[in-house]
C-alpha positions as CSV (number, residue, x, y, z in Angstrom):
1,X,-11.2,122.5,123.2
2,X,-12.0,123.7,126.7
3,X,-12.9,120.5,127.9
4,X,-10.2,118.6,126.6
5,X,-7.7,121.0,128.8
6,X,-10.4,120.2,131.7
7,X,-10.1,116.7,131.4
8,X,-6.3,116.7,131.0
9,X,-5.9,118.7,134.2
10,X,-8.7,116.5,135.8
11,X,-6.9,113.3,135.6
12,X,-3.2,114.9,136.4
13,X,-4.9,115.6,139.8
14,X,-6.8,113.1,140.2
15,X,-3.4,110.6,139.5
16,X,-1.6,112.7,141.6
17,X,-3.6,113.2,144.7
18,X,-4.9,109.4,144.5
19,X,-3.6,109.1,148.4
20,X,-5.5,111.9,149.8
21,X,-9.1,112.9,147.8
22,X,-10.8,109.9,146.1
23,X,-10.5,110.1,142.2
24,X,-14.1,110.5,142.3
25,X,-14.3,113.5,143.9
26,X,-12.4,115.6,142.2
27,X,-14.4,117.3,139.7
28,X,-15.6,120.0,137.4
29,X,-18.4,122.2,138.2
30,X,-19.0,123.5,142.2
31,X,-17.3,121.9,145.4
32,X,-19.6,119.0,146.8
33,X,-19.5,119.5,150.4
34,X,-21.4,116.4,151.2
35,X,-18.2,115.0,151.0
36,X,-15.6,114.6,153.6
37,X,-13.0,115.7,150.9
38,X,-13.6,117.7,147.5
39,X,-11.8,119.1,145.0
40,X,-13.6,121.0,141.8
41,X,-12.4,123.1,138.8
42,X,-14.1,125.3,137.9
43,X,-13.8,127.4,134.3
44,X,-14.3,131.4,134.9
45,X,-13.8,132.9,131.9
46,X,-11.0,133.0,128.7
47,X,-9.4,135.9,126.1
48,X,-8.1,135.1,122.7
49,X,-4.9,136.4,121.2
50,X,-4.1,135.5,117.5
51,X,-0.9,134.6,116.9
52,X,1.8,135.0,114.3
53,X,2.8,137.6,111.9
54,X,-0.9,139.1,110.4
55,X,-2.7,136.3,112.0
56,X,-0.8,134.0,109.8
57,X,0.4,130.1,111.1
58,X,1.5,129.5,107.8
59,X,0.4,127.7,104.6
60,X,-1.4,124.0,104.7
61,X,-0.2,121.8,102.1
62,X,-2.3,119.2,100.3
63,X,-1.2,115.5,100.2
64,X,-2.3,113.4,97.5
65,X,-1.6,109.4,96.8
66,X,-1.7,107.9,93.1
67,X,-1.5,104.2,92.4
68,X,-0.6,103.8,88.7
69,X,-0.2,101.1,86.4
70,X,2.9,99.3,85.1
71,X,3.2,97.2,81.8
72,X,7.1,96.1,83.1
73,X,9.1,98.1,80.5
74,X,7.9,102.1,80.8
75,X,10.5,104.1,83.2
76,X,8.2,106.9,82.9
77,X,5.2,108.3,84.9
78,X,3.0,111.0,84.3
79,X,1.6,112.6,87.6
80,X,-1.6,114.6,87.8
81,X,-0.4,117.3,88.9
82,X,2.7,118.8,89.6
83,X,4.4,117.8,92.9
84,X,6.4,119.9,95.5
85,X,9.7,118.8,95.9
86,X,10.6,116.3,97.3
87,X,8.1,113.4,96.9
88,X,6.9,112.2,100.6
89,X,7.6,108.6,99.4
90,X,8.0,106.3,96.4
91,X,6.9,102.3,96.4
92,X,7.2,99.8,93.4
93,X,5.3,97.6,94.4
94,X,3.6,98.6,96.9
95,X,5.5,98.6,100.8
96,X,9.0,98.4,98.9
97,X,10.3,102.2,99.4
98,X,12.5,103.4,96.2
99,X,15.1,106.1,96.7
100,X,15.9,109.2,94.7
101,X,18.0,109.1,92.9
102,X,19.4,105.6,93.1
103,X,16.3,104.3,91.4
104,X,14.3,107.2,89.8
105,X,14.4,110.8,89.1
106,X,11.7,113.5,88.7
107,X,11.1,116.3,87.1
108,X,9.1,118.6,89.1
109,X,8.0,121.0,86.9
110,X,6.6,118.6,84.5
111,X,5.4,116.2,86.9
112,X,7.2,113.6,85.4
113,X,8.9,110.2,86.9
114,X,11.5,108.5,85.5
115,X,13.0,105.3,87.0
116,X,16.2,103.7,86.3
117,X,14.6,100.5,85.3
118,X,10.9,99.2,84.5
119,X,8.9,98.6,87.9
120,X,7.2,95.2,87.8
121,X,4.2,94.9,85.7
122,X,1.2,95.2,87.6
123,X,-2.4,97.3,88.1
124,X,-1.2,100.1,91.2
125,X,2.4,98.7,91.6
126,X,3.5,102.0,91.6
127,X,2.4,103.8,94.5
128,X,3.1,107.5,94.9
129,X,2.1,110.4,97.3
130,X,3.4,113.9,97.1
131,X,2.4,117.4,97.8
132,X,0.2,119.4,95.5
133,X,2.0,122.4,94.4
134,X,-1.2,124.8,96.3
135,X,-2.3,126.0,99.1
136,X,-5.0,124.2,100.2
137,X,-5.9,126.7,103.0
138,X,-4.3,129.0,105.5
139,X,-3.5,127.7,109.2
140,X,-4.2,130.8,112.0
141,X,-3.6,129.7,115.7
142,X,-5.0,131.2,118.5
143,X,-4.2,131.5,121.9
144,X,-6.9,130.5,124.4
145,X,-6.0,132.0,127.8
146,X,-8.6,130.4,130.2
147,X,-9.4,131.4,133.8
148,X,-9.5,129.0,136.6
149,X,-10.4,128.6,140.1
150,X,-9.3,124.8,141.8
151,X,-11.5,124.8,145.1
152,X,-10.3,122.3,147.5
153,X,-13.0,121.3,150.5
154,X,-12.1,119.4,153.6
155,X,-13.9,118.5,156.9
156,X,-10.6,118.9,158.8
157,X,-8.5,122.5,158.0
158,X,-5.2,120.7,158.6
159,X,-6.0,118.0,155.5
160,X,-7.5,121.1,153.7
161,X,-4.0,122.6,153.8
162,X,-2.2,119.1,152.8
163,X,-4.3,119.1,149.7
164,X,-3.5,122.3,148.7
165,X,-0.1,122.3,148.9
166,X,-0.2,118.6,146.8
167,X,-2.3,119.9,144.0
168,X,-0.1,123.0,143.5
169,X,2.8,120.8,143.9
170,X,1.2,118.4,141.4
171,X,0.0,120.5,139.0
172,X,4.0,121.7,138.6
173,X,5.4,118.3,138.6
174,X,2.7,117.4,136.0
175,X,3.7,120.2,133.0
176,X,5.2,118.3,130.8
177,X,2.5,115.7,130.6
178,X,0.3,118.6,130.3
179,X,1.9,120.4,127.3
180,X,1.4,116.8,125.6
181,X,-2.1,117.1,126.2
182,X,-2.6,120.5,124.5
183,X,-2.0,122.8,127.4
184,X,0.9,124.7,126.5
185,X,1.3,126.7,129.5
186,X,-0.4,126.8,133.6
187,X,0.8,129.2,135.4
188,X,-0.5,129.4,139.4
189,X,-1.8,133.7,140.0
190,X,-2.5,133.6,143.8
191,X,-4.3,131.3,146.6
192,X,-6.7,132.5,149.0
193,X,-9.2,131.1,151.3
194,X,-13.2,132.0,150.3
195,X,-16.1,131.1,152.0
196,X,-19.1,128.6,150.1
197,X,-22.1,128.8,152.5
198,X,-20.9,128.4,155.4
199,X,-18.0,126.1,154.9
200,X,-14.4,127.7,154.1
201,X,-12.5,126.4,151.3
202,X,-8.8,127.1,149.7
203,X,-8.9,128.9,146.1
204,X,-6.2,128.3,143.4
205,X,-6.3,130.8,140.5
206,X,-4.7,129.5,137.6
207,X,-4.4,130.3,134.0
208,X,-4.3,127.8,131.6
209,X,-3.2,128.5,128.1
210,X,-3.9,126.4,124.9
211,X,-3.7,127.4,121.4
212,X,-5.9,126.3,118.4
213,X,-5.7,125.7,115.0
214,X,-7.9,127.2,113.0
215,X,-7.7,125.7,109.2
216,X,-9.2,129.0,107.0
217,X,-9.9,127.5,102.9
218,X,-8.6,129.9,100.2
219,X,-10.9,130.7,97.4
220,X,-9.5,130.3,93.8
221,X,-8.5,133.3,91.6
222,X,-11.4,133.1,89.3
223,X,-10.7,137.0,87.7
224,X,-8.1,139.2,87.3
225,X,-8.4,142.4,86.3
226,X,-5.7,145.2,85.4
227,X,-6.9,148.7,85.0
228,X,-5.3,152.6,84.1
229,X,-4.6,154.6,87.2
């Protein structure tokens, strides 16, 4: 997960900077001052926070697909197991989408289709896929807020101080391409100059924020038992 937001803020930097620091030397890990120009990212820690209502991101449904045979004159289909309403999609045959109800009906609590008239006969020519009525497991998301330093390395101070002001300008403009690639926010904390040996370089302290999906099974009911108070 970390690296994926590393990678994502990696290339929006080096696409946007392409005119002043070579792709290449814009990188993760410590500044390379061998090089007349540098730019590294550099990871310096994270907290978690668990989101939603009791750690809760709601309930994962579970999809399933049935191809069932037609003998071209029963309208009605037995499902194995009871669907949630409405069906994802109906096909007889197979890439020809029916609608409901202008060509079948169903009767959810029995798991039961009916169409209007026969499909075609055929082995699978009626394809179905619907959702389970169960949870399959729980979703929890949690928010990763990750600590970052962007240290920028120049021979010359002045093009030190162009690069800076690019990458912060950059790393703005770039948000929305970001929040595609899983970082939902990037916010910039404060700039200063540090020393590494006996070179100076600029610091950007950012935090990055991404959330995860954790996917959390739920064991069956196998017992239950009522008792006196």
């Amino acid at each position: 997960m970390i690296r994926e937001v590393e990678e994502a803020v990696l290339e929006s930097l080096r696409k946007g900077l392409s005119e002043l620091v070579p792709p290449e030397n814009i990188i993760i890990g410590e500044v390379d001052q061998k090089k007349t120009k540098s730019i590294s990212l550099l990871n310096t820690g994270f907290t978690v926070e668990e989101q939603g209502i009791g750690g809760s991101g709601g309930v994962k449904k579970e999809d399933v697909v049935e191809n069932l045979d037609s003998d071209g004159k029963k309208k009605d289909f037995k499902l194995t197991h009871k669907p949630l309403r409405p069906l994802i999609s109906l096909e007889s045959p197979a890439g020809t989408l029916k609608n409901d109800p202008d060509d079948y009906s169903v009767n959810y609590a029995g798991g039961l289709i009916s169409f209007r008239t026969p499909p075609e006969k055929g082995k699978g020519n009626v394809l179905v896929k619907y959702y389970i009525a169960r949870a399959s497991g729980e979703t929890r998301n949690l928010k990763f807020i990750l600590n970052y330093s962007l240290m920028i390395w120049a021979d010359n101070p002045n093009d030190r101080s162009s690069i800076t002001l690019e990458a912060i300008k950059v790393l703005y403009r770039e948000r929305g391409n970001l929040a595609k690639r899983g970082v939902s926010e990037i916010r910039l904390i404060k700039g200063s100059l540090a020393e590494v040996g006996t070179k100076k370089v600029s610091m950007i302290e950012y935090l990055v924020e991404t959330i995860v999906k954790i996917e959390m099974p739920v064991p069956p009911i196998e017992k239950i038992e009522i008792g006196k108070i």
